[in-house]
LOMAR-819806 format. One line per field, with one value per residue (C-alpha): residue number from 0; residue in one letter; x, y, z. Coordinates in steps of 0.2 Angstrom, whole numbers, plus 5000, padded with zeros to 4 digits. Layout:
N
resi <- c(NUM,...)
resn <- c(A,...)
u <- c(X,...)
v <- c(Y,...)
w <- c(Z,...)
REM end
This chain:
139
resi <- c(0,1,2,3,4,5,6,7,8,9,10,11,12,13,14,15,16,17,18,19,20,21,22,23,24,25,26,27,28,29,30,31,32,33,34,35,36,37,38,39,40,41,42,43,44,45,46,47,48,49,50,51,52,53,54,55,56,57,58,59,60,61,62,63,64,65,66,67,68,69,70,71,72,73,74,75,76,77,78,79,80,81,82,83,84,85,86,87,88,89,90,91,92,93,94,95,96,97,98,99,100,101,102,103,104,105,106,107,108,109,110,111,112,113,114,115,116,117,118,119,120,121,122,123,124,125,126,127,128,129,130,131,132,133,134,135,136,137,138)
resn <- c(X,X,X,X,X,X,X,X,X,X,X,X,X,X,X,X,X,X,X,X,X,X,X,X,X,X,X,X,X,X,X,X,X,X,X,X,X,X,X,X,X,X,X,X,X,X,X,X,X,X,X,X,X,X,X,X,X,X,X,X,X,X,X,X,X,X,X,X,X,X,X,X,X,X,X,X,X,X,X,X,X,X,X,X,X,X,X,X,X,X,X,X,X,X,X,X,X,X,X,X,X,X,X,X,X,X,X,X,X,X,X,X,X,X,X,X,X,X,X,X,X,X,X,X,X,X,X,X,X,X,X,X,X,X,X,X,X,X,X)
u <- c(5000,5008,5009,4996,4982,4989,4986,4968,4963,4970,4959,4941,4944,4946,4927,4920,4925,4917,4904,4899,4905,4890,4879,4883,4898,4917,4925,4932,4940,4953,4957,4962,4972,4989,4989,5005,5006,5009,4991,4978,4964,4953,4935,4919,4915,4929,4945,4960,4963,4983,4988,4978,4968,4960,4957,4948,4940,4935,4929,4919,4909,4904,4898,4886,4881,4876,4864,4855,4871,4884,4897,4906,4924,4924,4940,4953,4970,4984,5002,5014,5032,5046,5032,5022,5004,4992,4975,4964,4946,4928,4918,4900,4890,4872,4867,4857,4865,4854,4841,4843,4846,4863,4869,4888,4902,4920,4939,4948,4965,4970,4987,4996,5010,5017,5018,5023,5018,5002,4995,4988,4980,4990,4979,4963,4958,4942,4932,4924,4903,4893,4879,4884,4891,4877,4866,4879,4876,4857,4857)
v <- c(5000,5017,5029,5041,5026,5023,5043,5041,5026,5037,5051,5040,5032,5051,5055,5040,5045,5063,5056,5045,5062,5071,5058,5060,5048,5055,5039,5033,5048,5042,5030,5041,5053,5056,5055,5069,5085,5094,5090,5106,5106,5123,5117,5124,5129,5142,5142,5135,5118,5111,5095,5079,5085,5098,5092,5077,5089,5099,5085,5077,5093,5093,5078,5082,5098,5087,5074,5068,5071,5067,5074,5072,5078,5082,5086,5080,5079,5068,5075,5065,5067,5062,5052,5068,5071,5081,5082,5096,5097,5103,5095,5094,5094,5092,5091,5097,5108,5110,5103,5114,5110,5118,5115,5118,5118,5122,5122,5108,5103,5089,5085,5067,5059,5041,5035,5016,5013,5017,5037,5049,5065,5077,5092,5096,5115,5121,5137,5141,5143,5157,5148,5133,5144,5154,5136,5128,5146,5145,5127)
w <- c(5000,4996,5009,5002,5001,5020,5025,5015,5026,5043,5034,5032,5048,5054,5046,5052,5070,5067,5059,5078,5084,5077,5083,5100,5103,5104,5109,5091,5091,5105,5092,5077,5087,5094,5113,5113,5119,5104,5097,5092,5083,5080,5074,5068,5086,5087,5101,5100,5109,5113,5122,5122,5135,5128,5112,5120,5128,5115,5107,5119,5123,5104,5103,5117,5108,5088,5085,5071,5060,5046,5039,5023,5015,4996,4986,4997,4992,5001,5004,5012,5017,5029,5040,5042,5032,5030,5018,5010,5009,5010,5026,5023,5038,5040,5057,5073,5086,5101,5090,5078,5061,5053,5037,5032,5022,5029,5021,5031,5035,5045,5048,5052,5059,5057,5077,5078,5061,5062,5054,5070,5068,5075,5071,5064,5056,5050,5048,5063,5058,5067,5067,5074,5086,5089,5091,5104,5114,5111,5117)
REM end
């Protein structure tokens, strides 16, 4: 398997994981990440989350604010180099937020790295959305 089909595989098990996410279960996405330090992620909710700790976090306290959802990744492109990764796309995202339906679209990057020969996330960036935003407050 070439590395970029391997970073591929790290990337769909990475939206499957979101995808439980937005249903309301954050536990696969222990399995996708990096447990180190120098993790971040900066998601549709806004802020800015470091250390494995806060992007759990982060992450756990969006999954209590969706349901009802799924999300989707169009035009991605893989990049690979030097066992580092990262990956380009649109995130499609239909869900509810407090029970309120939102409907986005955001510019993604996610970034990987090779940790015992498996690919971890080791950062996730999107757009923030106002309106998810405002629904997470409202709810």
């Amino acid at each position: 398997m070439s590395v970029e089909s391997e970073v591929q595989q790290a990337s769909n098990q990475f939206y499957a994981a979101l995808n439980s996410l937005v249903n309301g279960d954050a536990g696969p996405m222990a399995e996708v990440w990096s447990h180190a330090d120098d993790v971040s992620t900066m998601h549709p909710l806004g802020g800015r989350e470091e250390g494995w700790d806060g992007v759990l976090a982060a992450w756990t306290g969006a999954s209590q604010a969706f349901s009802d959802g799924e999300v989707n990744v169009s035009d991605l492109t893989v990049h690979a180099f030097d066992g580092m990764a990262y990956t380009l796309g649109v995130e499609h995202v239909d869900a509810k937020v407090g029970g309120k339906e939102v409907h986005s679209e955001f510019r993604a990057t996610n970034i990987y790295r090779r940790e015992d020969g498996t690919w971890k996330m080791v950062h996730h960036h999107t757009d923030a959305d106002r309106d998810i935003q405002a629904a997470v407050g409202a709810a």
